[in-house]
C-alpha positions in Angstrom: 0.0 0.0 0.0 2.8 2.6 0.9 4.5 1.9 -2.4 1.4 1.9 -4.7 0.9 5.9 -2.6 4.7 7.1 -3.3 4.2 5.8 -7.1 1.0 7.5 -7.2 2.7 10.7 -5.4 5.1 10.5 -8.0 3.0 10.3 -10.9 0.6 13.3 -9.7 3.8 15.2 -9.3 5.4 14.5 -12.5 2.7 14.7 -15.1 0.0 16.8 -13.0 -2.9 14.6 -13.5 -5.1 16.3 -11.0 -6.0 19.7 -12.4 -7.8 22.4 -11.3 -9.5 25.9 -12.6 -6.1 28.3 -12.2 -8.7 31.3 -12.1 -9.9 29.8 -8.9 -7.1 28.7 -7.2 -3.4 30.0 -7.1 -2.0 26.5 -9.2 -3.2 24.5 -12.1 -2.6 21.1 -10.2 -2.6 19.9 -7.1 0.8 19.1 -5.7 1.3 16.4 -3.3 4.4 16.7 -1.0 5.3 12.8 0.8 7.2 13.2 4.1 8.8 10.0 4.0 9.4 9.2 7.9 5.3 9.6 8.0 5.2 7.0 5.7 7.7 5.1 7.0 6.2 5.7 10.6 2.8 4.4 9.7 4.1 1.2 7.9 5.6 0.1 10.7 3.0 0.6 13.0 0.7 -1.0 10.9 3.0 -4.0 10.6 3.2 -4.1 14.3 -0.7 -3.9 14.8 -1.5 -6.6 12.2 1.6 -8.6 14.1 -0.4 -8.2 16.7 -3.6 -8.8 15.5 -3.0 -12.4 14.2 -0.9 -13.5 17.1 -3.2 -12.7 20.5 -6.2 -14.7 19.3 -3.7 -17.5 18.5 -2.2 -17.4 22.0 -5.8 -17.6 23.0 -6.5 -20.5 21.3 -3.5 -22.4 22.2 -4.5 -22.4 25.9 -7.8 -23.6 25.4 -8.3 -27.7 25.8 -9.7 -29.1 23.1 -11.9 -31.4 24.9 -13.1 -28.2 26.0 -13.8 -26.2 23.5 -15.8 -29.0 22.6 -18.1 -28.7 25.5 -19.6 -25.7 24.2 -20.9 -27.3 21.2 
C-alpha cells in the first residue's frame, strides 16, 4: 500500500494529473508533497498492529483444551 501511494505521489507530481481551474485557485494542479518518515512511521505501525492482530487470538486458542472447546458445542 505505501508503495502503490509514493508511485502515485510520484505520478501526480510529474505529469499533474489532478488539475484544477487556475482562475480559482493560485496552481493549475494539485501538488502532493510525501514526508517519507510519516510514511515510514505508519508502515511500521501497521506491521506491528497486524503482528499483533493475528498473534493474540492465536495465543488464546492455544491455551484452550480441546476437549473443552468442545463442550460448548
Amino acid at each position: 500500500g505505501s508503495a502503490l501511494a509514493l508511485f502515485l505521489a510520484w505520478l501526480q507530481n510529474h505529469y499533474k494529473l489532478i488539475t484544477v481551474p487556475e482562475d480559482v485557485y493560485f496552481m493549475d494542479f494539485i501538488p502532493v508533497d510525501v514526508n517519507l518518515a510519516h510514511v515510514g512511521i505508519v508502515t511500521i505501525v501497521s506491521v506491528i498492529f497486524s503482528v499483533i492482530a493475528a498473534i493474540w487470538p492465536t495465543i488464546r486458542a492455544g491455551k484452550i483444551q480441546p476437549a473443552k472447546a468442545l463442550n460448548y458445542e
